[in-house]
C-alpha positions as CSV (number, residue, x, y, z in Angstrom):
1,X,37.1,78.2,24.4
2,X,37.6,75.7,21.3
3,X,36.5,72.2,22.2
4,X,38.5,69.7,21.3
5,X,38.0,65.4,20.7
6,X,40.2,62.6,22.4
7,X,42.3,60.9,20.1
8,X,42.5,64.2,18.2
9,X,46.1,66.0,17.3
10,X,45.5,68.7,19.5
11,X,44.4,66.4,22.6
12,X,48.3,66.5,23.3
13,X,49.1,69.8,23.9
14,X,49.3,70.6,27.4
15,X,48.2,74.0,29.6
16,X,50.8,76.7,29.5
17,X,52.7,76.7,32.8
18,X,52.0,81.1,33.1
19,X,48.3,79.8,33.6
20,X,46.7,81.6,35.9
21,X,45.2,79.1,39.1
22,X,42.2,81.5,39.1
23,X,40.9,79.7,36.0
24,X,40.6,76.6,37.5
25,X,36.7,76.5,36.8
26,X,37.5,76.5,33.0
27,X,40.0,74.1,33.1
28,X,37.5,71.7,32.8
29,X,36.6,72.6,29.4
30,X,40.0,72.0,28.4
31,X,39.8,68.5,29.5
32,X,39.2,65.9,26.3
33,X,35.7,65.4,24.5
34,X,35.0,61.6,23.7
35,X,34.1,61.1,19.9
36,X,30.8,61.5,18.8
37,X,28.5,58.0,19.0
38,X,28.7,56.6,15.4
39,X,25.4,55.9,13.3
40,X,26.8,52.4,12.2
41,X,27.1,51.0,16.2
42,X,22.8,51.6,15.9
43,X,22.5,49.7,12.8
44,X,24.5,46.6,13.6
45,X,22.3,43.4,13.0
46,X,22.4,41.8,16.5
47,X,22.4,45.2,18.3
48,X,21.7,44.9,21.8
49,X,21.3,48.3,23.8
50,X,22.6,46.9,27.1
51,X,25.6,45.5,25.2
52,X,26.1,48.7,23.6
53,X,26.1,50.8,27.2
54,X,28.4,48.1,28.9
55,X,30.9,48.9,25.8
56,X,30.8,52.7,26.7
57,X,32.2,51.9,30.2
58,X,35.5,53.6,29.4
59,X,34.1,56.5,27.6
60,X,35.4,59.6,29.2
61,X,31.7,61.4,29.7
62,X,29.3,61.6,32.5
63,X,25.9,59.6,32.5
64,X,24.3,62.9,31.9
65,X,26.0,64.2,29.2
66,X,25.6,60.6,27.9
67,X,21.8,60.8,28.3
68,X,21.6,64.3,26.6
69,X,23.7,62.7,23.4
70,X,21.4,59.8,23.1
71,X,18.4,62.5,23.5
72,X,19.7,64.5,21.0
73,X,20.9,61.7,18.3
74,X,17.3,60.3,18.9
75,X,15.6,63.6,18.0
76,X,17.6,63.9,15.4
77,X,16.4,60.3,14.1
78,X,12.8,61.6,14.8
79,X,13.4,64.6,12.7
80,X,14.7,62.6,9.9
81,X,11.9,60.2,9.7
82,X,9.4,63.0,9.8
83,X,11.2,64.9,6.4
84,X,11.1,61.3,4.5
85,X,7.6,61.3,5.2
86,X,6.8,64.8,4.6
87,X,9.0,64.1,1.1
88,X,6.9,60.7,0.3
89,X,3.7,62.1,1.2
90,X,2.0,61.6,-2.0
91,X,3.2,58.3,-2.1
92,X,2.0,57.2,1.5
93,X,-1.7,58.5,0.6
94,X,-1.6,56.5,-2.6
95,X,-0.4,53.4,-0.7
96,X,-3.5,53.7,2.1
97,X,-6.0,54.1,-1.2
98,X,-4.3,50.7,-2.7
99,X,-4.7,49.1,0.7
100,X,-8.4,50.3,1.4
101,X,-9.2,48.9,-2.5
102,X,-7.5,45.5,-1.3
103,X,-10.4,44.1,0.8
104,X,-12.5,44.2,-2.3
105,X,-9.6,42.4,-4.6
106,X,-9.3,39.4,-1.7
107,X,-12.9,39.1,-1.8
108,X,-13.3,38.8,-5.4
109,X,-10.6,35.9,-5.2
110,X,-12.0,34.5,-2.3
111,X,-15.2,34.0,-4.3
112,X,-13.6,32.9,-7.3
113,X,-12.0,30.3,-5.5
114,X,-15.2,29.3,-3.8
115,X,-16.5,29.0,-7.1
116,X,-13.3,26.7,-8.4
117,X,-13.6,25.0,-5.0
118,X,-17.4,23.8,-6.1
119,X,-16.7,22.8,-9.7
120,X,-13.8,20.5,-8.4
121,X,-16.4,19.0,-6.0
122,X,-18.8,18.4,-9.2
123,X,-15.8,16.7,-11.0
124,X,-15.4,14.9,-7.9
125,X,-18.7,13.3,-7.5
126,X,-19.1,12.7,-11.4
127,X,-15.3,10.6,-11.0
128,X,-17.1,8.4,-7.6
129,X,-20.1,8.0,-9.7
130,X,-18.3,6.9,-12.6
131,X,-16.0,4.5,-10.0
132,X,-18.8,2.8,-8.8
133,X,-20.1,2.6,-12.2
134,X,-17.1,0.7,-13.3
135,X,-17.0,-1.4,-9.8
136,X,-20.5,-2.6,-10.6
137,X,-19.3,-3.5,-14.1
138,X,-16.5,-5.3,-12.6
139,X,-18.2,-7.3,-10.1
140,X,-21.3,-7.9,-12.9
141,X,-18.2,-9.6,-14.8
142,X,-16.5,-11.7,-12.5
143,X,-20.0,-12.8,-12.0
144,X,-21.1,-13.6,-15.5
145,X,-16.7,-15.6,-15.3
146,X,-18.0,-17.7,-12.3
147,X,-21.1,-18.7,-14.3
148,X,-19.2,-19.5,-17.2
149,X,-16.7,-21.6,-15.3
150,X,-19.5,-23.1,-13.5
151,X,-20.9,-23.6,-16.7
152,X,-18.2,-25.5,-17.9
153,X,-17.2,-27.4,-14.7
154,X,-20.8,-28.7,-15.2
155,X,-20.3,-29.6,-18.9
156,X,-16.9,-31.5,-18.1
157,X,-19.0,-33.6,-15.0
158,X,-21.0,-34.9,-16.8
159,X,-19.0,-35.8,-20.0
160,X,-16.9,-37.4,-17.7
161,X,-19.4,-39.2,-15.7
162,X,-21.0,-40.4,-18.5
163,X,-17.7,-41.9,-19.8
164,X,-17.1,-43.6,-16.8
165,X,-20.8,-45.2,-16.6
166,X,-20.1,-46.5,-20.7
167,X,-16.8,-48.1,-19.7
168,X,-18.3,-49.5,-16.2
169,X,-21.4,-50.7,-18.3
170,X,-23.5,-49.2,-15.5
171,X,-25.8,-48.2,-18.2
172,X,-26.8,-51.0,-20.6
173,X,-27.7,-47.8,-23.7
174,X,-23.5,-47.1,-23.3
175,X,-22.7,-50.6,-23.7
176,X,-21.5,-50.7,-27.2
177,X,-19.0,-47.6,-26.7
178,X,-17.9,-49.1,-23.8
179,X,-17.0,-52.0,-25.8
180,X,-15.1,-50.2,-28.1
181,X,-13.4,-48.0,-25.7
182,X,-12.2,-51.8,-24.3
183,X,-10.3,-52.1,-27.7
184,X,-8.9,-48.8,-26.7
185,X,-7.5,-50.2,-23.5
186,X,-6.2,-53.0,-24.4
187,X,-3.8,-51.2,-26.9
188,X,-2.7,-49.4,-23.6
189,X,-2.6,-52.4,-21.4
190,X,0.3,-54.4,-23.5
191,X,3.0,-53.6,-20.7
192,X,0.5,-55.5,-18.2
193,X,-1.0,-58.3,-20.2
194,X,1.3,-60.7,-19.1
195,X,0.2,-60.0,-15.2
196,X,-3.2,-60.3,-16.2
197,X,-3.2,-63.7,-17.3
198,X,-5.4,-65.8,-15.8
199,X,-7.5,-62.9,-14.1
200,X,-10.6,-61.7,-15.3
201,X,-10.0,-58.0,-14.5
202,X,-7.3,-55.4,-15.9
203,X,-5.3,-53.4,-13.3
204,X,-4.8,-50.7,-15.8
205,X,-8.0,-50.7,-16.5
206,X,-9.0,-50.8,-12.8
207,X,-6.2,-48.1,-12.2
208,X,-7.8,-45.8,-14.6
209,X,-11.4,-45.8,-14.0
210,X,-10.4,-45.3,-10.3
211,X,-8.4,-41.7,-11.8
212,X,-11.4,-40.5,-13.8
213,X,-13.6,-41.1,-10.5
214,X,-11.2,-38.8,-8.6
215,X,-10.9,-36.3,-11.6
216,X,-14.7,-36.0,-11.3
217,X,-15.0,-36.1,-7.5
218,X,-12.6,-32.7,-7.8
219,X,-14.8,-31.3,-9.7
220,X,-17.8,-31.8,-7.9
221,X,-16.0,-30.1,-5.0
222,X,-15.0,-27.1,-7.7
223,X,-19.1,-26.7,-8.4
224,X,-19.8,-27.0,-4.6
225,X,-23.8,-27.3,-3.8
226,X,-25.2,-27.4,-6.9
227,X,-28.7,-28.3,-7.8
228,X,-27.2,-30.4,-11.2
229,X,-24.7,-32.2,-9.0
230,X,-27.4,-33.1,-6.4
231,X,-29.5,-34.5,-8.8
232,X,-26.6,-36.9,-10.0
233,X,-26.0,-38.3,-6.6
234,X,-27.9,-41.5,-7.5
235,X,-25.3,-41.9,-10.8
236,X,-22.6,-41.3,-8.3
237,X,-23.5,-44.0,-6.2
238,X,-24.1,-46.1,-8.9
239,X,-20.5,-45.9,-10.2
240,X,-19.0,-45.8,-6.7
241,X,-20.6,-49.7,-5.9
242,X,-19.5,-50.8,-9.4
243,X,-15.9,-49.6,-8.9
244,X,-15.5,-51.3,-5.5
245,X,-17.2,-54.3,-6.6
246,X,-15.0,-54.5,-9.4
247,X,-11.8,-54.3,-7.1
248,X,-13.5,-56.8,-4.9
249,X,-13.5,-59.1,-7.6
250,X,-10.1,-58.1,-8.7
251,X,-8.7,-58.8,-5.1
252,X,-10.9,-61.9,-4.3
253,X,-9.1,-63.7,-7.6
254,X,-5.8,-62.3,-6.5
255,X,-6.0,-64.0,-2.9
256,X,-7.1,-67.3,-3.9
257,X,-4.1,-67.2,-6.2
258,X,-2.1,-67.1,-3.7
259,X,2.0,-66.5,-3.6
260,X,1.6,-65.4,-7.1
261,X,-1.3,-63.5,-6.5
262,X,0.8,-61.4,-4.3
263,X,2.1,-58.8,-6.3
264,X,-1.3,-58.4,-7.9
265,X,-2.9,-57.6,-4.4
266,X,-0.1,-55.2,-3.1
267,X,-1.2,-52.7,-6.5
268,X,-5.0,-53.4,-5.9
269,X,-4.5,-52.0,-2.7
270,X,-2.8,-49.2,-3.9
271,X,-5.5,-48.6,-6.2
272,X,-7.9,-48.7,-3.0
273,X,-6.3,-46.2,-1.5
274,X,-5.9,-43.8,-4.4
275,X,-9.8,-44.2,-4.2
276,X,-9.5,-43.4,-0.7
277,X,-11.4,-46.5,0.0
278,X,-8.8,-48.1,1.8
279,X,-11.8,-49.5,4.5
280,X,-13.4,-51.4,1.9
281,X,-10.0,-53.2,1.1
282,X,-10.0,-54.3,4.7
283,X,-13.6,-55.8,4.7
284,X,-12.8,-57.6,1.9
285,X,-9.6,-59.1,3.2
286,X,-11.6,-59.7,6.5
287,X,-14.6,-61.8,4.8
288,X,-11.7,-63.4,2.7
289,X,-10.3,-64.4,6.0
290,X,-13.5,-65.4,7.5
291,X,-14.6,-67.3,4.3
């Protein structure tokens, strides 16, 4: 008997009514045939077999016949992978012979890259050479800069120092520049001439061998522990006494002149402490006292 599909335009006729009720046995073949199980529900991206048999749940067909259909469709499946095969055979053997020759190709790139890896490692080591070439060069220079500074600081301490000894007279072989460098002063001691009447020392004057003293004690602290500057210590002293004894002298003839002597001691003090010898200002004024 023909077989015939649900859904299909046949699945509506109905069994004549002249049946006979003897044939009841084959009325089951008349009953409906679900559709075949389409290709394209197996090849869906997210396919999920259990998914697939909960959707069949209304599908007219007995687990058996739906295990002999699955059977069948996946023999059928087997079958058509074995003819692609059999039809690509030549090109599957020629694929295994370009995958057996493929060990040797990685291994000839592996070595080549152990060989790129070891010249980069010679550039390497050249480039840190050469870096602490140039380090060394660097640090030889701002050696060879400290000296020269040094050098220099050195050169400016003792041109200054020796200034300061000609214009104190410390040494008597400086006298006559000192003399000179007087006329210099007393061009820039006009605006305190008038103040200086009467007293036998200049408060400009005073004022600025008490900035070159400081100017060179900076200095000496730039240099640090030098031999040179160690040697000089005696000079130092030197022209340390002779600048508080002449701002002893200074404030001495300031006191005794009393109310208008006033003014005149305020800026000798002044200059004592700029000299950070503000002490010595205070002995004075305490043997003036005692006097």
């Amino acid at each position: 008997m023909s077989r015939f599909y649900l859904g299909s335009p046949t699945s509506s006729a109905s069994p004549s009514r002249n049946s006979n009720p003897s044939d009841s046995d084959s009325d089951d073949d008349n009953l409906p045939y679900p559709l075949p199980l389409q290709r394209s529900d197996f090849l869906a991206p997210n396919f999920s077999p259990s998914a697939y048999l909960s959707s069949l749940h209304n599908r007219h067909q007995t687990l058996e016949d739906l295990r002999s259909e699955l059977r069948a469709r996946s023999q059928l499946l087997s079958k058509e992978l074995l003819d692609l095969v059999n039809s690509n055979y030549a090109d599957f053997l020629g694929l295994g012979r370009s995958l057996k020759s493929g060990d040797e190709k990685i291994e000839e790139v592996r070595v080549g890259l152990l060989g790129f890896r070891k010249e980069v490692e010679g550039v390497r080591e050249r480039v840190r050479g050469k870096e602490e070439e140039v380090g060394r060069a660097l640090e030889e220079r701002r050696e060879v800069k400290k000296r020269i500074m040094a050098g220099r600081q050195l050169v400016e301490f003792e041109g200054r120092l020796k200034v300061l000894e000609d214009q104190l007279m410390v040494e008597m072989a400086g006298k006559k520049d000192a003399e000179g460098s007087d006329v210099e002063d007393s061009e820039e001691d006009e605006d305190e001439e008038d103040e200086d009447d009467g007293f036998g020392v200049s408060i400009g004057k005073l004022r600025r061998h008490v900035q070159q003293w400081r100017l060179i004690q900076e200095i000496e602290k730039g240099v640090g522990e030098h031999p040179f500057i160690v040697a000089q210590t005696p000079r130092m002293m030197k022209v340390r006494n002779t600048l508080l004894l002449d701002l002893s002298t200074a404030l001495k003839q300031a006191r005794s002149a009393g109310t208008d002597g006033a003014d005149r001691v305020m800026k000798i003090m002044r200059i004592y402490a700029d000299m950070e010898e503000s002490a010595e200002a205070v002995k004075v004024l305490k043997a003036l006292k005692t006097a």
